[in-house]
C-alpha positions in Angstrom: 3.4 -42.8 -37.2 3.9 -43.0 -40.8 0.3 -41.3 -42.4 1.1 -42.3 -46.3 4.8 -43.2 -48.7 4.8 -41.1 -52.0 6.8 -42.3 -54.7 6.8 -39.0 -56.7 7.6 -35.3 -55.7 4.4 -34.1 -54.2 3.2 -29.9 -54.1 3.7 -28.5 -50.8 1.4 -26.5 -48.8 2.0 -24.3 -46.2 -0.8 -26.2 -43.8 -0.5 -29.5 -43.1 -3.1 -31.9 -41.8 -1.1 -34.1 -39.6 1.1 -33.4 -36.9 4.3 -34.1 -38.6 6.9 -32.9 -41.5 8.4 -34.4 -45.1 11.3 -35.6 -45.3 11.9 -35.6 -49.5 14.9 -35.3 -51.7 16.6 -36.7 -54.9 19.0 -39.5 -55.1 21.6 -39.1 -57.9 24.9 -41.4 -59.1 28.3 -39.6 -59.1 28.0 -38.0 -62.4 24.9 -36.2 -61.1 22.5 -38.1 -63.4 19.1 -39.4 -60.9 18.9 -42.9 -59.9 15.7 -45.1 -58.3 16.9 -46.0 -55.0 15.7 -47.7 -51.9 14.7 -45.3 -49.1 13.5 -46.4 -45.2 12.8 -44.8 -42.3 13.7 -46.3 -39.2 13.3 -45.2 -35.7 14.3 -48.4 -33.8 13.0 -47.2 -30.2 9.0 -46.6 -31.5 9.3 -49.9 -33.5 8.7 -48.1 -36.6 10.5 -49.7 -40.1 8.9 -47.9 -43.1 10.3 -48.8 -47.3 9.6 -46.2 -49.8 10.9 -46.1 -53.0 12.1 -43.0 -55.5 9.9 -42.8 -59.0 11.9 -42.9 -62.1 13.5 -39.3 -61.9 15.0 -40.5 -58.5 12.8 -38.2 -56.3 11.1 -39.3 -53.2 8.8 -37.9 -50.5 7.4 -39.3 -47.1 4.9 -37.8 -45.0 6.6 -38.9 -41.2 5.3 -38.5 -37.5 7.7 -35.6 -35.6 10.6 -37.6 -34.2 14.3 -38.6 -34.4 14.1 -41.1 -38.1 17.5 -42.9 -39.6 16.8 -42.8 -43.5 18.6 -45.6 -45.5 19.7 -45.3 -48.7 21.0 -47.9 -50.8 20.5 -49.6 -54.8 21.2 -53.0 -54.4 25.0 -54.8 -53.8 26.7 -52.9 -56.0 26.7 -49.5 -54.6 27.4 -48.1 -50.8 24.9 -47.7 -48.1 23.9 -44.4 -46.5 22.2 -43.8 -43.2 21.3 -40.0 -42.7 20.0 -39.0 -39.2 16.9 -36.7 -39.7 14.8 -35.1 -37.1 11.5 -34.7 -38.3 9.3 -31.5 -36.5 5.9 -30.5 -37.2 5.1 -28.2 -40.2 8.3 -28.6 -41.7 10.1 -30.4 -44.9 13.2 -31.0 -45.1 14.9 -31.9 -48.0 18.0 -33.5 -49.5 20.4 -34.2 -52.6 22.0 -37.6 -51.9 24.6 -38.9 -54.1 25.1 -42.4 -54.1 28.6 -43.9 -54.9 29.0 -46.9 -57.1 31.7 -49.6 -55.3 31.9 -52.1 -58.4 30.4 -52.4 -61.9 30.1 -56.3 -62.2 28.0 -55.3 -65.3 31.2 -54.6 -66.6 32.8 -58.1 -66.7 29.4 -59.6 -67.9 27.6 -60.2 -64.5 24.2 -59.1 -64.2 21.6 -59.5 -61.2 18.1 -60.7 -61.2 15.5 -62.5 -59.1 13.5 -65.1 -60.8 10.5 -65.1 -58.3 8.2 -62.0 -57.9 4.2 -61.6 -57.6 1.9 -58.8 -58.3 -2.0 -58.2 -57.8 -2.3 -60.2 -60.6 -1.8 -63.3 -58.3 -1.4 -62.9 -54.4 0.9 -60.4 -54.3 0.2 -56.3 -53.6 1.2 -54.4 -56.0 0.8 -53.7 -59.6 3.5 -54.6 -62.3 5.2 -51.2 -62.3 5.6 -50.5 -59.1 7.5 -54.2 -59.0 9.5 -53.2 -62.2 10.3 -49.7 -60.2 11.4 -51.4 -56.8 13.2 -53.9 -59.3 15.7 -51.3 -60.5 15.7 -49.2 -57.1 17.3 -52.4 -55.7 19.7 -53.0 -58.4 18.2 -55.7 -60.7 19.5 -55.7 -64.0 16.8 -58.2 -65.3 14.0 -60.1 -62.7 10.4 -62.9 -64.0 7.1 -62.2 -63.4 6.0 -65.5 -61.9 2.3 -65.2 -60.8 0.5 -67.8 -59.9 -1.3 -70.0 -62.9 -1.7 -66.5 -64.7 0.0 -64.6 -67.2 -2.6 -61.8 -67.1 -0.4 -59.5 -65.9 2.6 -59.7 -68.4 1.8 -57.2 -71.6 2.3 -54.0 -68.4 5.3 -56.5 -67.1 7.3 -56.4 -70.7 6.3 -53.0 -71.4 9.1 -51.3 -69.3 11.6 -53.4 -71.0 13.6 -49.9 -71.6 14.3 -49.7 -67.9 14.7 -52.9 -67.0 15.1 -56.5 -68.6 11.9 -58.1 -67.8 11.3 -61.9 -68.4 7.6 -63.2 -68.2 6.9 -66.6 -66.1 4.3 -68.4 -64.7 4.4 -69.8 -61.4 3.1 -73.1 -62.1 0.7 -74.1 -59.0 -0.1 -77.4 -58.6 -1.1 -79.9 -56.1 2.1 -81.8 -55.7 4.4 -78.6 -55.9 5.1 -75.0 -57.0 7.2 -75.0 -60.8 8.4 -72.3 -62.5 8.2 -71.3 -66.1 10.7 -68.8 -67.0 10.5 -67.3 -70.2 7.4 -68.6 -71.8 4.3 -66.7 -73.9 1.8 -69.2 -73.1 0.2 -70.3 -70.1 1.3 -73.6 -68.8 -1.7 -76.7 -67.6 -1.1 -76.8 -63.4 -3.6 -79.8 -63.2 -1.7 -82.5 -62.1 -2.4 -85.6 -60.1 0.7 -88.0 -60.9 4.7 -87.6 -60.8 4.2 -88.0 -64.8 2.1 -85.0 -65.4 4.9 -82.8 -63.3 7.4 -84.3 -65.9 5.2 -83.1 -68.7 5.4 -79.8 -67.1 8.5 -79.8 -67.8 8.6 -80.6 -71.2 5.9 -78.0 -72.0 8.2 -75.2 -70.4 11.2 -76.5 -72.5 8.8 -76.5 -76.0 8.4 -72.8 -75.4 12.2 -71.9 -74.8 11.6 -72.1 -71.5 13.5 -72.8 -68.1 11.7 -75.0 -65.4 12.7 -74.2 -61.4 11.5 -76.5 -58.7 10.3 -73.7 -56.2 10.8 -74.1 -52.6 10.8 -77.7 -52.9 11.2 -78.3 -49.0 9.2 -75.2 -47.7 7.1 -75.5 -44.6 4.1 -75.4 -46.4 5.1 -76.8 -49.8 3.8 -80.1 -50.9 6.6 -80.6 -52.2 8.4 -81.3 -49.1 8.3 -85.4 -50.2 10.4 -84.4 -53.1 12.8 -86.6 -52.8 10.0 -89.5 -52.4 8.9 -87.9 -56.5 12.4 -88.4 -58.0 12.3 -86.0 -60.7 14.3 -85.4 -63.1 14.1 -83.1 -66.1 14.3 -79.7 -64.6 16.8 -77.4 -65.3 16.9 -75.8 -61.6 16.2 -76.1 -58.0 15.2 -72.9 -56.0 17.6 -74.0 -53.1 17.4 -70.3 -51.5 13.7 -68.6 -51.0 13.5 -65.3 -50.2 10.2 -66.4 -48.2 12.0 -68.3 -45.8 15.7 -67.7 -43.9 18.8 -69.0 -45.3 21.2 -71.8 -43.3 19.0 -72.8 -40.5 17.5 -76.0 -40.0 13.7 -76.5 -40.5 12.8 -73.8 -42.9 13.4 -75.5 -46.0 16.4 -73.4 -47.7 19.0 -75.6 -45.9 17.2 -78.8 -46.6 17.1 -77.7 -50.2 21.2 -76.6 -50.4 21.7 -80.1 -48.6 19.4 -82.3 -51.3 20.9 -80.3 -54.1 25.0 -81.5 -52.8 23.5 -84.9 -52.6 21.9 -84.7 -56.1 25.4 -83.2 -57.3 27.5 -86.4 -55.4 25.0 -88.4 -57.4 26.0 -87.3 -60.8 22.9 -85.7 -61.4 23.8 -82.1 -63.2 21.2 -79.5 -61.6 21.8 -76.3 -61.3 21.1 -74.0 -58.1 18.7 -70.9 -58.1 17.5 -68.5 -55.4 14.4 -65.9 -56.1 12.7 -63.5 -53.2 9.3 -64.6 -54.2 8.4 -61.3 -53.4 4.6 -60.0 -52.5 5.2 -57.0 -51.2 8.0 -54.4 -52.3 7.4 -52.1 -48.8 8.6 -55.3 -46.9 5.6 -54.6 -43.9 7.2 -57.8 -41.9 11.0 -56.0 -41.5 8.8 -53.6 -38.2 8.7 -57.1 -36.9 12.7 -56.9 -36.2 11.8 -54.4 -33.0 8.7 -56.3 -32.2 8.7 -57.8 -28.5 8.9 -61.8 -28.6 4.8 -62.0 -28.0 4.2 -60.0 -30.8 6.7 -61.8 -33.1 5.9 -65.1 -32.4 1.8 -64.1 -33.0 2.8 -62.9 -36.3 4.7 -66.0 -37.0 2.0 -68.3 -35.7 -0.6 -66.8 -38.7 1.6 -67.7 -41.0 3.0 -71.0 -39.5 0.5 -73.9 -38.5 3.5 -76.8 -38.0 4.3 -76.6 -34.3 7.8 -78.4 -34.6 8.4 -74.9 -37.0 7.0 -72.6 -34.8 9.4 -73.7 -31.7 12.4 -73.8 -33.9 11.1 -70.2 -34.6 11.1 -69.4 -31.0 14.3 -71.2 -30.6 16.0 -69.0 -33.3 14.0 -65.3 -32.7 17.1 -63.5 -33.0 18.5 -64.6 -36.0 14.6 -64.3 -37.7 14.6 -60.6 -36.7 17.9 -60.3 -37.8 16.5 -61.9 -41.2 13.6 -60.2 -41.3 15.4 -56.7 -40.6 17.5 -57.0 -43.8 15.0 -57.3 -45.8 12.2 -59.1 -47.8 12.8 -57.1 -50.8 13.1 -58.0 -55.1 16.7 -59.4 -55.1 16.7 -60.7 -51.7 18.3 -63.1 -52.9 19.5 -62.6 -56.4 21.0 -64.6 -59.2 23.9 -62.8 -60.6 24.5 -64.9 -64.5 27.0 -64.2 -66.7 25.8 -63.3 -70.2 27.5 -61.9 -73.2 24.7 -59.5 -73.3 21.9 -58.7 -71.6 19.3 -60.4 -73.2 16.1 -62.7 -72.3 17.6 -65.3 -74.8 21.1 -65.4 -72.8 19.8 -64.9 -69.2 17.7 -67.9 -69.9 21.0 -70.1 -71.1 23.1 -68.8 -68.1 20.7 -70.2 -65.8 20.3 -73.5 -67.2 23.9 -73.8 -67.9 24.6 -72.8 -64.3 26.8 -70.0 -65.3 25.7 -68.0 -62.3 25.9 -67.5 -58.4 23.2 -66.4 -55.4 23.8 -63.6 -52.9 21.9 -61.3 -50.8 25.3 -59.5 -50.3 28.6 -60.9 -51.1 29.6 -61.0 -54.8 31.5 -63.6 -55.5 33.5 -64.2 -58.8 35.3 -67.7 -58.5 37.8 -69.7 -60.9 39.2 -72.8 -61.2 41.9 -73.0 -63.4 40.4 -70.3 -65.6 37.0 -71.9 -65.5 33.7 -70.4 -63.5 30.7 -71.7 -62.1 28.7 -74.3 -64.5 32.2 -75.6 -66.5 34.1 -77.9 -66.1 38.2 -78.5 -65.7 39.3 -80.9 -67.5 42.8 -82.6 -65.5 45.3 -85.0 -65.8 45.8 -87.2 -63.0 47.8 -85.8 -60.2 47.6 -82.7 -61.9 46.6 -80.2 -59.0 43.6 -77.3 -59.5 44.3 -74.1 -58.6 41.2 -71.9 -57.6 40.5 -68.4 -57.4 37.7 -66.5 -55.3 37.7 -62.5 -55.8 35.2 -61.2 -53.1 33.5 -57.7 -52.5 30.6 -56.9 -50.3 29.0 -53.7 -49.4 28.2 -55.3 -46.4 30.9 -57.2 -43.9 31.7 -60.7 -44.6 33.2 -62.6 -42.0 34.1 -66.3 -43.5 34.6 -67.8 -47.3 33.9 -72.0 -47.4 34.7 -73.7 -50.4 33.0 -77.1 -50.5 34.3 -80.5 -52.8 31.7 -82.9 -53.4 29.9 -81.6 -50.5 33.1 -81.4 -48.1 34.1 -78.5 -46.6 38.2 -78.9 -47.7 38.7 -74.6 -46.9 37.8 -71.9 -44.6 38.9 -68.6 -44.4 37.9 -66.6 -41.6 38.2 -62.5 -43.1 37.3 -60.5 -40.0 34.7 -58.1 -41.5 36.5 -57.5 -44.6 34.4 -56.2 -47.4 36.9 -57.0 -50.4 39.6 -59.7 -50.5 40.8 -62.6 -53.2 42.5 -65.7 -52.3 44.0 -68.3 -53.9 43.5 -72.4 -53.2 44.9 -75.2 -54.7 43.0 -78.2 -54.4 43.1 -82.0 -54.8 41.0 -83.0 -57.6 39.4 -86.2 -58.0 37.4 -87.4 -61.6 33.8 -86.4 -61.0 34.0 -83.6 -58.0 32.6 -80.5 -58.1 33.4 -77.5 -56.3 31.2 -74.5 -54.9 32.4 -71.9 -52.5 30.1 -70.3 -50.1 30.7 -65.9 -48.6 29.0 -65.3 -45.0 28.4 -62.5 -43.1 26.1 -61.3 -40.1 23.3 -63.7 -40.7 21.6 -63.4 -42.7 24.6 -62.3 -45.3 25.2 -65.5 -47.5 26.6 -66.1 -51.5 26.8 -69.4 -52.8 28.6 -70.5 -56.3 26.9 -72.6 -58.7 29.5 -75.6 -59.1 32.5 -75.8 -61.5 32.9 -79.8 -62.3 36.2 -81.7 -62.2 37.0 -84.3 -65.0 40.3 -86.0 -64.3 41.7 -87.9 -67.4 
């Protein structure tokens, strides 16, 4: 078994006090210049998943059991994935350069990744702000919030590694009738709330401050939130319709319910935007071991975290597809908000996402158009005049089916066959007031999502 992760190079000895060997080495990009990278070892048949991370020179070291391990290598969406088979025997280190090629540079056309939902020790989560800013980057975040809970005490180390990675301080605002973010405030926002009126006040302080306000996991299992549509808020400027705490597209779990409340808010005129943030606590993922576990094992591991017995048989009911979900990851940026900025700053991240200019993935990237215009704009149209729409796709990992969905419809489905890069064209049938938002799947749980692009006939 795995005795301890290092996240820098460590001094070798020649005696070693375990009966095992390191595996270390150096992840670099294609010009040679060292990267922070994602690195696990797997060895499926012992039921063994282990996440390390490199430090910031790209160098990372693990201390592993003798046996037959698969390391994986990756840095987010935007670069390939390697597997390197490694046997591991006792008293020995073996090391490696790995060079990891970069697929596509969204960057370069103004799309940058974050995740708008993380936790440290300063809250309930289990580990420090650096490490979180480290497995931030190693996972290819371009910018991500601090949102601990009812505490800020953690943000002066957060914004400190601004040089390495764009980081916005927030505050996840815990109160009795549900979970709010503030995204991009200095001060500390009041959580004591007993009415629908004080949430709205929320609301307005976040805005005072700059701010942008996210419903959290409005229909979670355990959220109090989940009579949300009973409150009938308005307000905010987002709605968290994809947790990272929770798998997406499956009934019961609360992401589906919140993509489904969010198309009916949309057919109701109501001009929200959609958001999705890991609400990470732990970087090293300890659940994704559960992927291997057998079904007793699983479903005691799901019933400590689940007291709602209706939940607990759909989880039974759906074991594959939760291994399957729990397999891929846990991690910062799973899922992500790619928003397009002119630059990268905390100023125009924060007006992307409340201007919707922006789209959620844990995998497929997802540029759309409709006649020139992207997600949060709106096409203006005279009548008859038909829409043409564009969807540029690319995936490190297979996608298998695009949807586009008007005013909650689905009008198109493309079926892709694996395909990791495609772009198709769609000409639709506006009417005055539709919107339109195009969906990427792959092996569950691969998923993107548009925000919407608005139709205005005249």
């Amino acid at each position: 078994m795995l005795k301890k992760c290092f996240f820098s190079i460590i001094l070798l000895t020649s005696v070693f006090l375990f009966s095992g060997g390191i595996v270390s080495g150096v992840v670099l990009d294609e010009c040679g210049n060292p990267i922070t990278a994602r690195v696990i070892a797997v060895a499926p048949e012992r039921s063994f998943l282990v996440t390390a991370y490199t430090d910031w020179s790209g160098r990372f070291s693990l201390e592993l059991s003798e046996g037959l391990y698969t390391l994986e290598i990756s840095k987010g969406l935007e670069y390939e994935r390697l597997s390197l088979k490694v046997p591991v025997r006792e008293g020995e280190e073996r090391s490696f350069e790995i060079v990891l090629k970069r697929l596509i540079n969204l960057s370069a056309l103004g799309w940058f990744p974050g995740d708008t939902h993380l936790h440290t020790v300063h809250s309930d989560g289990k580990d420090d702000p650096e490490l979180l800013a480290l497995a931030c980057t190693a996972n290819g975040l371009s910018w991500a919030v601090l949102s601990d809970h009812n505490t800020l005490s953690g943000g002066e180390k957060w914004l400190s590694f601004r040089d390495k990675l764009l980081t916005i301080l927030g505050q996840e605002v815990t109160t009795r009738l549900g979970h709010v973010n503030a995204i991009g405030i200095r001060e500390l926002v009041p959580w004591d709330v007993k009415r629908r009126e004080d949430l709205l006040e929320i609301f307005e302080l976040i805005r005072k401050q700059g701010g942008v306000s996210q419903i959290n996991h409005p229909f979670d299992t355990k959220s109090p939130l989940r009579n949300f549509k009973e409150l009938d808020l308005e307000a905010y400027d987002l709605i968290e319709i994809w947790n990272g705490g929770s798998p997406p597209n499956i009934e019961g779990f609360g992401n589906l319910e919140a993509k489904l409340f969010w198309f009916d808010l949309l057919n109701r005129g109501r001009k929200v935007f959609a958001s999705a943030g890991s609400d990470c606590h732990d970087v090293h993922n300890v659940y994704s071991s559960l992927a291997f576990a057998p079904t007793p094992l699983f479903m005691w591991a799901l019933r400590t975290r689940i007291r709602d017995p209706k939940v607990l048989e759909r989880a039974r009911e759906n074991e594959k597809l939760l291994k399957e979900w729990v397999r891929y990851g846990l991690y910062p940026g799973y899922p992500r908000v790619y928003v397009k900025v002119n630059t990268l700053t905390e100023e125009e991240v924060l007006r992307a996402l409340r201007e919707g200019r922006s789209f959620l993935t844990n995998g497929p990237l997802l540029l759309v158009e409709l006649n020139g215009r992207g997600p949060g704009e709106t096409v203006r149209l005279r009548d008859n005049e038909p829409a043409l729409l564009k969807v540029n796709l690319f995936s490190n990992v297979p996608v298998s089916r695009l949807r586009v969905i008007q005013s909650g419809n689905e009008v198109a489905s493309l079926e892709l066959k694996g395909w990791e890069a495609s772009s198709w064209q769609l000409s639709l049938k506006p009417k005055d007031g539709d919107w339109v938002v195009v969906e990427a799947f792959g092996d569950f749980p691969v998923y993107a999502i548009t925000n919407p692009i608005f139709l205005k006939v005249e």
